[in-house]
N, C-alpha and C positions, 0 to 999 in steps of 0.2 A: 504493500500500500504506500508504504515511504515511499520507495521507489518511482512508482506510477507518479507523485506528488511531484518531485524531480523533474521528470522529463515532463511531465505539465507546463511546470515554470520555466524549464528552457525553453519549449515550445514559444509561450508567451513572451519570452524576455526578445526572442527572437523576431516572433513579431513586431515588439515594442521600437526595436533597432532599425528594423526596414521600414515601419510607419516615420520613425522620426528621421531617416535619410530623405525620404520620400517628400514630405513636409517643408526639409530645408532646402532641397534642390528646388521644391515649388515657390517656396518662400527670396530663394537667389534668382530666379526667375523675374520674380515681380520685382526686386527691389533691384538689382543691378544696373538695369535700364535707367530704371527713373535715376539711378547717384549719378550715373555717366550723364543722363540730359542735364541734369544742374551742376555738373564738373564742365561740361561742354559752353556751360552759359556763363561761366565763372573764368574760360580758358581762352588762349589768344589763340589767333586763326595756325600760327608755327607751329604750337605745341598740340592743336589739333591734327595738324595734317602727321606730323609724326606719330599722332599715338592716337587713333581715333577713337579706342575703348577705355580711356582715359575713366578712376574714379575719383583720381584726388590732384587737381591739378596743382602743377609744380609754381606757377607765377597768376596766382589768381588778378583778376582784373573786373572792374566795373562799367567797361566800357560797353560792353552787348547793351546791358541794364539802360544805360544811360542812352542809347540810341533808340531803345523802343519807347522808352517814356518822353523824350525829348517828341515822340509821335504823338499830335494831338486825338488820330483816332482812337488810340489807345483809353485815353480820358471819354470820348463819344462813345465809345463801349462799354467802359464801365458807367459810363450815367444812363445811360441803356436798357442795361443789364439790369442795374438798382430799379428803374422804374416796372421794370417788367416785373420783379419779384415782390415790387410794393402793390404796384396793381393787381397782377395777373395770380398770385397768389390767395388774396383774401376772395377776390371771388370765385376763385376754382372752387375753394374749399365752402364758399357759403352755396354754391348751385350744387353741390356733389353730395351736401350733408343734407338740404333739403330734398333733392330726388333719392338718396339712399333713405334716408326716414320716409319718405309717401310708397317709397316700394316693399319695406319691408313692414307695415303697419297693415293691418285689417284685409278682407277679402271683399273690395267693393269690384265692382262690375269693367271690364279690360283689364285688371289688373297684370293676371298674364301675359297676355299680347302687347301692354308697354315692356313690361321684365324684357321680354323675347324680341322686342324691336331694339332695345338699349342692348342688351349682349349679341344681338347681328352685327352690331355696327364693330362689334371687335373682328370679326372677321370680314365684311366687306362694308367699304363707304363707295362715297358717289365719286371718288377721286379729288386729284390737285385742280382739273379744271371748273371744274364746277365749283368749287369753293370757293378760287379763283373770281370766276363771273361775280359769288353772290357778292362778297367781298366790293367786287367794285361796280356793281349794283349800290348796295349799301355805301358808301363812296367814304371805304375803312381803308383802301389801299394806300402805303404810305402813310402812315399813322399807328400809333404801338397799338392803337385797340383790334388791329385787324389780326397780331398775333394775338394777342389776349385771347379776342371769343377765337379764333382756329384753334386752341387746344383748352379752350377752359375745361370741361371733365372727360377724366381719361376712365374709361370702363372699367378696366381692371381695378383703382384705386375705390370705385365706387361697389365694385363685387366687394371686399373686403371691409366697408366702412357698412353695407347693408348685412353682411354675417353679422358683423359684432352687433347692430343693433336689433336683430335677430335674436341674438342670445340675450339680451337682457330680459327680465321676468316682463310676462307679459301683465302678470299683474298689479307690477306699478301703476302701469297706464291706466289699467282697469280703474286703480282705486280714485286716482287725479281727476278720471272723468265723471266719478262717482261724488266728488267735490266741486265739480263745475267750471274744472278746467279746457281748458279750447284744444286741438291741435297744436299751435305755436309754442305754449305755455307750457305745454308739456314737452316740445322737443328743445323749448330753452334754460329751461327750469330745471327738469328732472332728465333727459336723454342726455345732456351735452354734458353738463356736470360730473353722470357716470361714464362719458365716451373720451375724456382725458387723453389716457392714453392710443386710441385708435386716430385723435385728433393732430395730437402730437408726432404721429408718424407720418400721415398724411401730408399734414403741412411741412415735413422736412423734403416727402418724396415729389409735391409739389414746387418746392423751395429748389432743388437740385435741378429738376425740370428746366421749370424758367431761367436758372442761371447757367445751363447748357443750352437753350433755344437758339437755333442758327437757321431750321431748315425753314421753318413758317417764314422767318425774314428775312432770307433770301428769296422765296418767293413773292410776299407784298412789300417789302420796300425797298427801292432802288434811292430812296434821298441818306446820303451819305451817312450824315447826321442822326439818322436816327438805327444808323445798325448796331444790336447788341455785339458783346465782346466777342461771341465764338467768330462771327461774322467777322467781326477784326482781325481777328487771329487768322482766320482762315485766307483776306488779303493777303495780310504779311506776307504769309507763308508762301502762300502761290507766288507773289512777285520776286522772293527770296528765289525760288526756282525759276525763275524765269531769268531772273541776271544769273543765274550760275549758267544757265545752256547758252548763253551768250558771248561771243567773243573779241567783241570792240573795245576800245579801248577805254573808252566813257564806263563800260561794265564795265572792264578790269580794275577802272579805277575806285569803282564803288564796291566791289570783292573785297576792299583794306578793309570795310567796317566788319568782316567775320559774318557773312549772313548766316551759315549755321549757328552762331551762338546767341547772333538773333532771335530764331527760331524758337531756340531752349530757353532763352530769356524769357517771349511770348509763353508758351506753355507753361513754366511757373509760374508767371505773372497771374495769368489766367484762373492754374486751378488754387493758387493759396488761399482767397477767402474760402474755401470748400475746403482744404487742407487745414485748415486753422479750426473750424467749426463742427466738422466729420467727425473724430475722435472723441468728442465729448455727448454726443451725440447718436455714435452708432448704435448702440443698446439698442433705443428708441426703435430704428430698422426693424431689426431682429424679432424683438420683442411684438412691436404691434404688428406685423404681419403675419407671427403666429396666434395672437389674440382674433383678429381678424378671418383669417382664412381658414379655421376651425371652426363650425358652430356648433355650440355647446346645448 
């Protein structure tokens, strides 16, 4: 029986060895890249071209830094960006809480045939054109509110916020209406107060949303001034490639500012306020999606 015990524990220790090799090579994976882009933004264009998998570069420098921010698009995207996430945020979350509360409440008359028209639409929509027209029907193109309503409620986020309000006792509501409470009263009163945390994650994974938004406002606006940051970024970068396949001498001469560390400057720039706020925050992820996508 010792024995058996033994060769158990080898068994498992063994495992334990090739799960945590496993783990770090997945875990140098992830992380290697990202030292090298912020080693590459930090390094001069010399000790780049000698060492391209560079993680700690040997004569760090501020200059990448200083030429993308010297970029006023840079500032047009992050004020952008801030707006979309001030606007485009609160009402995702106030149209996605009220359609998830009317959908998961009571058996009044179409109820199903809404449900079943809201989760078609995760698999097929009317497309970019047609949204397109209504858009500039509505005469929203070129103006932030044209991304705003193109993604105000994302289905999936609102499957997830109608579980959890699913699972709360049906007989709260019972008892509230039995006090002479209304609808509203009760999903501001007593629904939101227990949906905290389902609320809390929602508005992070809308929060992330809007401050990655690029595709909506590549398609409705073409005025400079109003593209959020990924869209800035996404300039850079192209123009970056475009002077490097170039080879006159006007290019060569703009090759001295390092466009690759441009680049990796861009992309930290970008993802830090997300990098700064993630980490305190991930729990939240985790946590309310399994809240959510469970009904109890």
């Amino acid at each position: 029986m010792k024995k058996k015990n033994q060769i158990h524990k080898k068994r498992f220790d063994a495992v334990d060895v090739v799960v945590v090799i496993l783990l770090t090579l997945w875990m140098l994976l992830v992380i290697v890249p990202f030292v090298n882009a912020i080693s590459i933004s930090f390094a001069t264009q010399k000790e780049y071209v000698d060492n391209p998998l560079m993680l700690f570069p040997s004569q760090p420098t501020l200059k990448s830094y200083k030429l993308l921010l010297n970029d006023y698009r840079i500032w047009v995207g992050f004020r952008t960006s801030f707006l979309l996430v001030v606007v485009g945020v609160p009402v995702s979350m106030l149209l996605t809480t009220m359609l998830a509360y009317g959908t998961s409440r009571g058996n009044y008359p179409g109820k199903k045939i809404i449900i079943g028209g809201i989760l078609f639409t995760m698999l097929f929509n009317g497309g970019i054109i047609p949204l397109y027209l209504q858009m500039k029907e509505m005469r929203l193109t070129n103006t932030i509110w044209s991304v705003v309503l193109a993604g105000t409620v994302n289905v999936f986020y609102f499957v997830i916020m109608r579980n959890y309000f699913q699972s709360l006792p049906e007989s709260l509501m019972e008892s509230a209406r039995l006090d002479g409470a209304g609808e509203w009263r009760i999903l501001f009163e007593i629904i939101l107060p227990l949906s905290k945390p389902i609320i809390a994650t929602l508005t992070l994974f809308y929060l992330v949303d809007r401050w990655n938004e690029w595709y909506n406002a590549l398609i409705f606006i073409r005025n400079t001034d109003l593209q959020p940051l990924q869209l800035v970024l996404r300039s850079i970068v192209m123009e970056s490639s475009i002077v490097n396949n170039v080879t006159s001498a006007a290019a060569m001469e703009q090759m001295q500012n390092f466009n690759m560390g441009v680049k990796m400057a861009a992309v930290i720039v970008t993802i830090l306020p997300v990098m700064c706020v993630y980490p305190f925050l991930q729990k939240h992820f985790a946590q309310g999606v399994m809240v959510g996508a469970v009904k109890a």
